[in-house]
N, C-alpha and C positions, 0 to 999 in steps of 0.2 A: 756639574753637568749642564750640557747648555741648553737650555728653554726652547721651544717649540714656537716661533711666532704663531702670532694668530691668525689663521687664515679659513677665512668664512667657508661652509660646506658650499657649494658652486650646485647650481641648478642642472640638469642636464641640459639645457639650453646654452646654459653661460658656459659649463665642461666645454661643449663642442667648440665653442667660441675662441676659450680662452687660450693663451700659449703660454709656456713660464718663460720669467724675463726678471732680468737683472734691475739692481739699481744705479744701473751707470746713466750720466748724463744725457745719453742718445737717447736713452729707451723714456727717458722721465720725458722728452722733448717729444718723441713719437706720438706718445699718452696724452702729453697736452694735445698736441697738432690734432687727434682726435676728435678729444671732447672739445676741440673751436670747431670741427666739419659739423660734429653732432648738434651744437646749436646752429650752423650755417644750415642745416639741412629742417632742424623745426624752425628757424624761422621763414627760409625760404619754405617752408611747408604750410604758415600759420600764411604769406603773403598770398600764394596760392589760393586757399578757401575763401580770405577776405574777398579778392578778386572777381571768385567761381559767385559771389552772393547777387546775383543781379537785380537791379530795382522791380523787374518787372515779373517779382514771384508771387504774383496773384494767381497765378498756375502753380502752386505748388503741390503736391498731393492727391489725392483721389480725385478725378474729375469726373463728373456727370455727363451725360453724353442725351440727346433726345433721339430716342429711336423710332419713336411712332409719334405723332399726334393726332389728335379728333378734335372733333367739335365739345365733350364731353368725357375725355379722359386721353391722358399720355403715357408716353414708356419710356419710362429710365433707364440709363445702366452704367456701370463703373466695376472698374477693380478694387481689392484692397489684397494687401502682402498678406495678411492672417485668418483664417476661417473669421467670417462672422455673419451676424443677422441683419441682412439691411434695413434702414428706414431714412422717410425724408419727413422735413416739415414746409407746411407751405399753406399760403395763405392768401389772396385774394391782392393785388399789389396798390389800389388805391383805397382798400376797405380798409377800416378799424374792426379787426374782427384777432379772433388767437389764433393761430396756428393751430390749423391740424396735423394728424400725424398718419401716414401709409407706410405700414412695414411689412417686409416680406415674410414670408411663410419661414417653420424652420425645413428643412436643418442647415447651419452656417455653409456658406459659400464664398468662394472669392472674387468670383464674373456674378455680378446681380442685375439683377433685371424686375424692377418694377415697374405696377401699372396703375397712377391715380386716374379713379372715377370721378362720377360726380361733381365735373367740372362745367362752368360755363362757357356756349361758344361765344368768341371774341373776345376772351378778359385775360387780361396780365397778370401772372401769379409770380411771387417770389418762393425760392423755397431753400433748406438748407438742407444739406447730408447729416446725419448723427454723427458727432465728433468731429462734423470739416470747421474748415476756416471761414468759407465764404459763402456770401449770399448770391443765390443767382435768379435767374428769370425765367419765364418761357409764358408764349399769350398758345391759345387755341384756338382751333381753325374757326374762322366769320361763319357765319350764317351764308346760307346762298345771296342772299338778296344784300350782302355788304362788301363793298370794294377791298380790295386788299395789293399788296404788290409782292414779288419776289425775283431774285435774281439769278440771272443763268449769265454762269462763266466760261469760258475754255481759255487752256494756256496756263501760264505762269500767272499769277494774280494775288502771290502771297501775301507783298509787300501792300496790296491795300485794301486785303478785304475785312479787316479790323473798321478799319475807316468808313468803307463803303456800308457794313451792316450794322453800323452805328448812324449813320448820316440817311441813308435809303430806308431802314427800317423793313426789311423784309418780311416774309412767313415762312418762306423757304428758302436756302441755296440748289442748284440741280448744275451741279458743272456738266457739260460734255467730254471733258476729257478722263478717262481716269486716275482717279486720285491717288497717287501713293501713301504707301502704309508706313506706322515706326512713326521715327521724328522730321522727316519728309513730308508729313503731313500738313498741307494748309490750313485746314481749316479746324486745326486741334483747338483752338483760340473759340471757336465760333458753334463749336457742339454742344456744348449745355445751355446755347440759347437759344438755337436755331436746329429745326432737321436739315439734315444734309444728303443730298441726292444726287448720285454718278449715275454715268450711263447707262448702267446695267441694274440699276435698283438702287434700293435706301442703300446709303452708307452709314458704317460704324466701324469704331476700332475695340471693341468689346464683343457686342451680337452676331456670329456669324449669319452671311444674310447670302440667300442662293442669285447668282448673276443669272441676268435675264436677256438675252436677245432684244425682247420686244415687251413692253410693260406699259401700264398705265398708273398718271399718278391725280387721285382725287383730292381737289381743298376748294373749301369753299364752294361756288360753283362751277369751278372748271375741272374741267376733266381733262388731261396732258397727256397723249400719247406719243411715246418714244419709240419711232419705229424701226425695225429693221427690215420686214416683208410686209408688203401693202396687203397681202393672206388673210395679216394677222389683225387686218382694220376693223373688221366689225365684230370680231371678237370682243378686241380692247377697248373699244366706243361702251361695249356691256347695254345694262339697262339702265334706269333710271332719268334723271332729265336735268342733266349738266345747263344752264344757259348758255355756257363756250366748251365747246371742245376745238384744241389747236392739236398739232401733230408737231415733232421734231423728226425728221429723216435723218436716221444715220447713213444714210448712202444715198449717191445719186445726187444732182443738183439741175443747175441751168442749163441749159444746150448755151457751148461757150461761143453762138452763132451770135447769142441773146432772143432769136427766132422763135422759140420752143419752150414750151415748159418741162418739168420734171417729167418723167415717164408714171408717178407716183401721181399725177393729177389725173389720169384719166378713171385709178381706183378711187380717189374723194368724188368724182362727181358722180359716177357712177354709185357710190355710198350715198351722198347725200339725195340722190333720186329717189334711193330704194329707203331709206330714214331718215327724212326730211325734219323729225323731232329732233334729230341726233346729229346734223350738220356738222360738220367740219368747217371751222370760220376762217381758220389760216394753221399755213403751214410753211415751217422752219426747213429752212434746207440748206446743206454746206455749199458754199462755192465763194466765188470770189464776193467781194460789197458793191453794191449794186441797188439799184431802185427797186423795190417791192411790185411785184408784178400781180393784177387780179384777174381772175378770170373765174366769169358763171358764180361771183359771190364768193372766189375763194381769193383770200393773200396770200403769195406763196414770198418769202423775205429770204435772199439770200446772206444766209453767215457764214463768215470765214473761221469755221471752226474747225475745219478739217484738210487745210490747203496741202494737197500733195506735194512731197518734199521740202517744206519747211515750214518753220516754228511760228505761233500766231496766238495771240493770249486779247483776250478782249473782255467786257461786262455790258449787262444789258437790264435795265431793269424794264418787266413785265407789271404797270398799274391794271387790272381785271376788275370788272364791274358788271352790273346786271345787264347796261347797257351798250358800254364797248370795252375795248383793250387794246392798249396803246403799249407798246414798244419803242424804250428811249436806249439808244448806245450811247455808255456815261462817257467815253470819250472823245466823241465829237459834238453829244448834246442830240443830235439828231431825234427825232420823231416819226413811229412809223403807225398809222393807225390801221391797226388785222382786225379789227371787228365795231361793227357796226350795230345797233338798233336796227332789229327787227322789224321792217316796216312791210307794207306790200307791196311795194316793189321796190329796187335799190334806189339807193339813195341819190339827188340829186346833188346840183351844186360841187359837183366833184370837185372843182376850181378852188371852193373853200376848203377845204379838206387840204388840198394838197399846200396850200397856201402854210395852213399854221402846221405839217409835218415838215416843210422847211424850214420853220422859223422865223416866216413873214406873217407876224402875229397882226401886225396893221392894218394889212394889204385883205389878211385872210378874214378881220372883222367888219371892214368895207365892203367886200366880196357878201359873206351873211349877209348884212343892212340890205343890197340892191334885191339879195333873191328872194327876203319877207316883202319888199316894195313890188314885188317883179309878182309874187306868186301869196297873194292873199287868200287864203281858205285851201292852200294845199296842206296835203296831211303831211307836211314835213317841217313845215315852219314851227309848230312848237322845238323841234330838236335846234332848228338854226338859233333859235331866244337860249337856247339852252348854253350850245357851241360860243355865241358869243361872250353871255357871261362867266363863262369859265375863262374863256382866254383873257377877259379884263382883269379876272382873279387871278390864274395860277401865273399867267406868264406875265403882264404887262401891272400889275399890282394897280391900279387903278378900280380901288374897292369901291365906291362911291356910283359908277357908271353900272358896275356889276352889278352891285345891290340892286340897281336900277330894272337890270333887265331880268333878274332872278324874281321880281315881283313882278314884273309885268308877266312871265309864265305863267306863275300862280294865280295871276286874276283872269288872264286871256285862257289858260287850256288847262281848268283844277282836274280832269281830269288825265292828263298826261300821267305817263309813268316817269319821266324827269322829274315830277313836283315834288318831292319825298325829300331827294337832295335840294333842292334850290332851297326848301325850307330849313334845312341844316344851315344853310351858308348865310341865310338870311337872319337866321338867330344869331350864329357866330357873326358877323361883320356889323350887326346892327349892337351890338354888346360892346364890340370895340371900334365906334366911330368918333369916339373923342379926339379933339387936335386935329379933327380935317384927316383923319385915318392916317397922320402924318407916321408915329410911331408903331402902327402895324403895315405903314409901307417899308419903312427902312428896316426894321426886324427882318419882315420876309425875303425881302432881295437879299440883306446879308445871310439868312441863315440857308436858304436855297440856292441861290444863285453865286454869290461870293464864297461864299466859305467850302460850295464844291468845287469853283476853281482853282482855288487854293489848297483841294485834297492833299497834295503830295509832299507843299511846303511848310513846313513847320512857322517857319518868318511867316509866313500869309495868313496863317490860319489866325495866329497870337494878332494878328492886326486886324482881320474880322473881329476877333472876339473883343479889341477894345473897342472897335468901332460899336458892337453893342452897347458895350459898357455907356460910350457916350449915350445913347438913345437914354439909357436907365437915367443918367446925369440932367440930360434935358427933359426929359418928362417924368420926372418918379410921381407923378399923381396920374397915369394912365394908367386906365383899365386892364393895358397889358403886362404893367410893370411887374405881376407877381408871377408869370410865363416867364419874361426877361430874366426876373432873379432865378429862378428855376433852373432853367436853358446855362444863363450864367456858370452857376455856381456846376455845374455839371461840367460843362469846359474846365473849371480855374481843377478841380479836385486832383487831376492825376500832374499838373504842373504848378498850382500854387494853393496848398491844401487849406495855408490859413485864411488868404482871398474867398476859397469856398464857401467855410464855416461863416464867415461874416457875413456871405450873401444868404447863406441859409438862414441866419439868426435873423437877420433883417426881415428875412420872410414870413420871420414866425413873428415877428413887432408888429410889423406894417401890413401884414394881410393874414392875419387869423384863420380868417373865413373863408382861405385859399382852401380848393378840392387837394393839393399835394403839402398842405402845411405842417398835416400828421407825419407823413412818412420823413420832412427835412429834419423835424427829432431824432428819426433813424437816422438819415444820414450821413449827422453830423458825428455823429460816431462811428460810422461807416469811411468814412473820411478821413480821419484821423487813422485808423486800424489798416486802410490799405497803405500809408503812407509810413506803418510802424509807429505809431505814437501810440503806442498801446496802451501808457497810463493816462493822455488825455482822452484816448474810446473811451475808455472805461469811466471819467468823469460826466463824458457826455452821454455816455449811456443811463446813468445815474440821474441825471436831470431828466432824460425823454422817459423814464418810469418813471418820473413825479408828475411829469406834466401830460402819462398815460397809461392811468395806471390797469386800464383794461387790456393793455398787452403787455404788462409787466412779466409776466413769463417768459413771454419770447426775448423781451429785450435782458431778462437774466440772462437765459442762454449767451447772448450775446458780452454779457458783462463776464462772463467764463471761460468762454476763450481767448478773449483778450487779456485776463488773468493767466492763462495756462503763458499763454507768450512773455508775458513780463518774465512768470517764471522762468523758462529758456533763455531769456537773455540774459538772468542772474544767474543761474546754473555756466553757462557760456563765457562770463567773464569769470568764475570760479574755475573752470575748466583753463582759463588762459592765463590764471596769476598762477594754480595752479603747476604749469608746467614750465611757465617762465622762473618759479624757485628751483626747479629741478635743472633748469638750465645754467640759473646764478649759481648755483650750488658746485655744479659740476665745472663750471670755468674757474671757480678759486681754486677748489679742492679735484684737479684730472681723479677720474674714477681710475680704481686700481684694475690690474688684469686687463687691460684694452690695449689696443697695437693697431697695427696697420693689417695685419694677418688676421686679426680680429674683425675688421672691418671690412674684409672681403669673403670670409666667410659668411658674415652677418647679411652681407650681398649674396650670397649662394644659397642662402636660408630663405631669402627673402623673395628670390624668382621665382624658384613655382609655388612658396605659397601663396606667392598673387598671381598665378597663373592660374592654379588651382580654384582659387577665390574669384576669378574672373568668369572660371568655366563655368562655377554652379549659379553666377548671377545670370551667366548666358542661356541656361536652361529655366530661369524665371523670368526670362525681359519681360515680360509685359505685367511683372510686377513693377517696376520700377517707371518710371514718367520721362524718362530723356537715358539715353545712353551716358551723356557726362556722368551723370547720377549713380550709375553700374560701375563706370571706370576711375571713380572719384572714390568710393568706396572699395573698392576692391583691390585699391592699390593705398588709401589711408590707413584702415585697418590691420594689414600685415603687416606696414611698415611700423606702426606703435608697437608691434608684437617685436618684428625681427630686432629691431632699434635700439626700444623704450628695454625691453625687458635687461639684456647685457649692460646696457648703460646703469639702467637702475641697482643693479647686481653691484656694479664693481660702484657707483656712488655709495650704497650703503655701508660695503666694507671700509673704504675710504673713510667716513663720519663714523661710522660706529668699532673701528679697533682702534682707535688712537690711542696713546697713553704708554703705559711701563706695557713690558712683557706679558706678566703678571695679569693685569687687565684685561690685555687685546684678546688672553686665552679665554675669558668669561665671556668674552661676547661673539662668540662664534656663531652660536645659535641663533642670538640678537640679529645679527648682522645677514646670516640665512634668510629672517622671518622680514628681515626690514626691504632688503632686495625686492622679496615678494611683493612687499605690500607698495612698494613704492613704485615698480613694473606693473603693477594692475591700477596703479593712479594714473601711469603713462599712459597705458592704453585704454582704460573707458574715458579720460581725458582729450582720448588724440580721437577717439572714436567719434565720441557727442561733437566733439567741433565737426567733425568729416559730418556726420548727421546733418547738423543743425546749419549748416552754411550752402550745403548742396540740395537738403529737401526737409526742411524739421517736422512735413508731416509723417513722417516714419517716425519719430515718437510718440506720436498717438498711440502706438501699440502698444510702446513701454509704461503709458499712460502719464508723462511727463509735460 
């Protein structure tokens, strides 16, 4: 009687699949031609993910977002894919202190929203998520009485606002235009360090926040009204005692005669008549660019943020202080100065004034010089000693003169309210006057002046930054040299991580007693971990808890998750020899049962389950951090199923019935069980790579 070959019990998967097929030459040829598409398709699958891994996933995972700030506590928020209990750590960012810890209330949630107290105004905190990767920042709003800057955008401005609130140093962004939601969003980069403010109110892509016509926005001592009806002026002004309140007009502008002011000035003057504590210093208005026009003590600056019929993208950084507020458009450089010192009556010397908002710094500290000679014992000349040594400072780097005139304020008029700063500058420049101020003149021009011209070129910027380099070369015994390695090694970190580390180590040789010498132990591991070099973080992390061991806590944590990564990436080449046996395997030995019929079925299988799989991630986007990330997944995962599973089916039958008759019949079962297990190596294999190349903080959950 003749024997029964051996033929494996088939899955209801692989059933559907399968077709019966001869042993003729065609069909053994079909079967190969197959299993060569089946590895053209995983490796054309495995190039994919390598491809999809971009260097610049420092954005990977939960991200933090600032939704409030104060002077003495902030608000956080972020998503996560799984019910849980938020908490952050954070700690003081130039203090030797542990980490505290603020965690939310129960019960688990997946939108969080916390609120650290007990913070100080004007200090830099670092802090981390529970479970995240990375370390972030955020400072608190100054004191009234402390200068601060922030930027206002409209337009298009994606490509460099990385740049710009790295290089300007902000408190806030407030675009004008509205910001798109999803992955359209500019300023996804710029939210866990920065609050961020549209036309109509705080923005966040967590917090729903209710849009406003007309709002006002407090920090520091300015108070920012956005207006839409001038009704809404002395509401929004409120109470209290801002040193500046400015206005932004959403409507309305210049009379395009030039003749005219806004229609919107006759309600500030008529405001500032009736609450003369509560002034309006200047006011923002859309229209074409144009000279800032004053009247009766008001600035009214036209900006082209709203040009009827076409498209107009600009930035503008706003410096605010007790005593004035200056207005710079970063690209032209121009200066526009909207507030003034408080005097009793306006200010004179207009001539100088407009002198240095042009950018005739020379002409404009010539102009000072005649009107102290010109007007001895008027109540304005301490402001002109003032005016002048700032321009020798900030713009013309001629520290030496400054110094000069920043002391003579201080002994001519101790009573001024300029004298607070002059003696800031007076400490700072007299601290680094070694070498004739030579290497705190070239510092400054290049890191202010050059290195913002060269925002946009990569080539420009690598050529300021050796041009520090040389400063550090020709002076490494200045006062400034440990600012320089600092500055440095911040530049070299995200284009030459080892160039960093060397400038940090140096730091921590040659200047001990630096205020940032502590936190370069962090960073040096810090450096490493964003660069992927997870087993040297974690050496360097190993050293900064020897050499602190009063944060040794914090920097475990830190040694932890860079341990969990190593892990992922050994997991990740396990997951890729993995399937590259199952691939070898199948190219000597064609799996049995497979066809070209098979392989369109398998394609029939496969459309709506990833259509299917598509839909339910479309009903959770805003779990997921980038659409790639929904679409990457959603079409990886069913394919390991629809794919992996048949292939693996007829591999097993293939390896496990060979031999006599007799044999093949004992391992049917075998051959069932082996299918299985070899289809679920396929797929949590093809899965963790889809994971771990598109977003591997979604294994956090899994706890991997």
């Amino acid at each position: 009687m003749m024997r029964r070959p051996c033929v494996a019990e088939p899955s209801p998967l692989t059933r559907l699949l399968r077709r019966p097929y001869g042993e003729s030459l065609a069909m053994g040829r079909m079967r190969k031609g197959f299993a060569g598409a089946g590895i053209l398709a995983l490796a054309l699958l495995a190039l994919a993910l390598v491809l999809s891994r971009r260097p610049e996933q420092a954005e990977r995972g939960a991200r933090p977002e600032l939704v409030r700030v104060g002077q003495t506590q902030v608000a956080l928020a972020w998503r996560t894919r799984a019910l849980s209990q938020g908490s952050v750590r954070y700690r003081p960012g130039a203090i030797d202190a542990e980490a505290l810890i603020a965690a939310e209330p129960p019960p688990p949630v997946q939108r969080h929203e916390l609120a650290i107290q007990g913070l100080e105004p004007g200090t830099r905190y670092r802090y981390w998520l529970a479970g995240g990767d990375l370390a972030y920042h955020f400072e608190t709003q100054p004191l009234s009485t402390t200068p601060f800057s922030f930027l206002l955008v409209w337009g298009d401005v994606s490509s460099r606002l990385a740049s710009l609130a790295s290089s300007e140093t902000p408190g806030f962004v407030l675009s004008l235009t509205p910001i798109p939601a999803g992955d359209a969003d500019p300023y996804r980069a710029l939210r866990p360090y920065l609050p961020v403010y549209g036309p109509s109110g705080p923005s966040s892509t967590v917090v729903e926040q209710l849009p406003s016509s007309s709002w006002a926005l407090d920090w520091g001592g300015l108070r920012l009204v956005l207006l839409d009806d001038g009704a809404e002026l002395a509401r929004l002004v409120g109470e209290g005692a801002p040193h500046t309140v400015g206005i932004i007009a959403k409507r309305g502008g210049l009379d395009p005669t030039g003749a005219g002011l806004p229609p919107l000035s006759a309600t500030v003057e008529r405001h500032n008549r009736e609450l003369p504590s509560r002034a309006v210093a200047f006011v923002i208005v859309p229209g074409e660019r144009g000279p800032a026009v004053e009247s009766a003590g008001v600035v009214y600056l036209p900006v082209p943020f709203a040009p009827p019929g076409k498209a107009s993208s600009g930035t503008m950084r706003f410096d605010v202080g007790p005593e004035s507020t200056v207005a710079r458009f970063l690209d032209s450089g121009e200066e526009v100065t909207l507030r003034r010192p408080k005097l009793k009556r306006w200010r004179s010397c207009k001539e100088c004034r407009q002198l240095a908002d042009r950018g005739a710094y020379e002409q404009s500290v010539r102009a000072y010089q005649e009107f102290i000679q010109n007007n001895q014992g008027h109540f304005q000349v301490d402001d002109a000693h003032y005016a002048i040594a700032e321009i020798l400072d900030e713009h013309l780097f001629r520290y030496e003169e400054a110094l000069g005139w920043y002391k003579k304020l201080a002994d001519l008029y101790p009573d001024s309210t300029l004298v607070p700063l002059a003696r800031q500058r007076i400490q700072f420049l007299t601290a680094h006057a070694d070498h004739g101020f030579e290497p705190l003149v070239r510092f400054e021009r290049a890191r202010k002046v050059e290195l913002a011209r060269q925002r946009a070129s990569p080539a420009g910027r690598r050529r300021v930054v050796e041009q520090v380099a040389g400063i550090l070369a020709e002076f490494p015994d200045a006062t400034l040299a440990p600012e320089i390695r600092y500055w440095l090694a911040n530049q070299y970190r995200s284009v030459d991580p080892d160039r960093a580390v060397a400038l940090y180590r140096e730091l921590l040789a040659k200047h001990p007693g630096y205020g940032g010498a502590e936190d370069a132990w962090i960073e040096i591991g810090e450096t490493y971990y964003e660069a992927r070099r997870h087993k040297d973080a974690i050496a360097a992390w190993r050293e900064a808890r020897v050499a602190l061991p009063a944060r040794a806590a914090g920097i475990e944590m830190q040694i932890d998750r860079a341990r969990r990564n190593v892990r992922r990436g050994i997991l990740a080449w396990a997951a890729w020899i993995a399937l590259a046996l199952v691939a070898a395997a199948g190219a000597v030995l064609p799996p049995a049962g497979l066809s070209a019929r098979a392989c369109r079925r398998a394609t029939a299988a496969f459309l709506p389950l990833a259509a299917l799989t598509l839909l339910g991630g479309g009903l959770v986007r805003e779990q997921f951090s980038r659409v790639r990330e929904l679409v990457g997944l959603g079409l990886a995962i069913p394919a390991s199923a629809c794919f992996g599973f048949p292939f693996a089916s007829g591999l097993a039958q293939k390896l496990l019935c060979r031999g006599g008759a007799g044999e093949r019949a004992g391992r049917r079962a075998l051959a069932v069980m082996g299918g299985i297990v070899l289809g679920l190596l396929v797929l949590v294999a093809g899965a963790f790579l889809a994971v771990f190349y598109l977003n591997e903080h979604y294994l956090n959950g899994l706890r991997l």
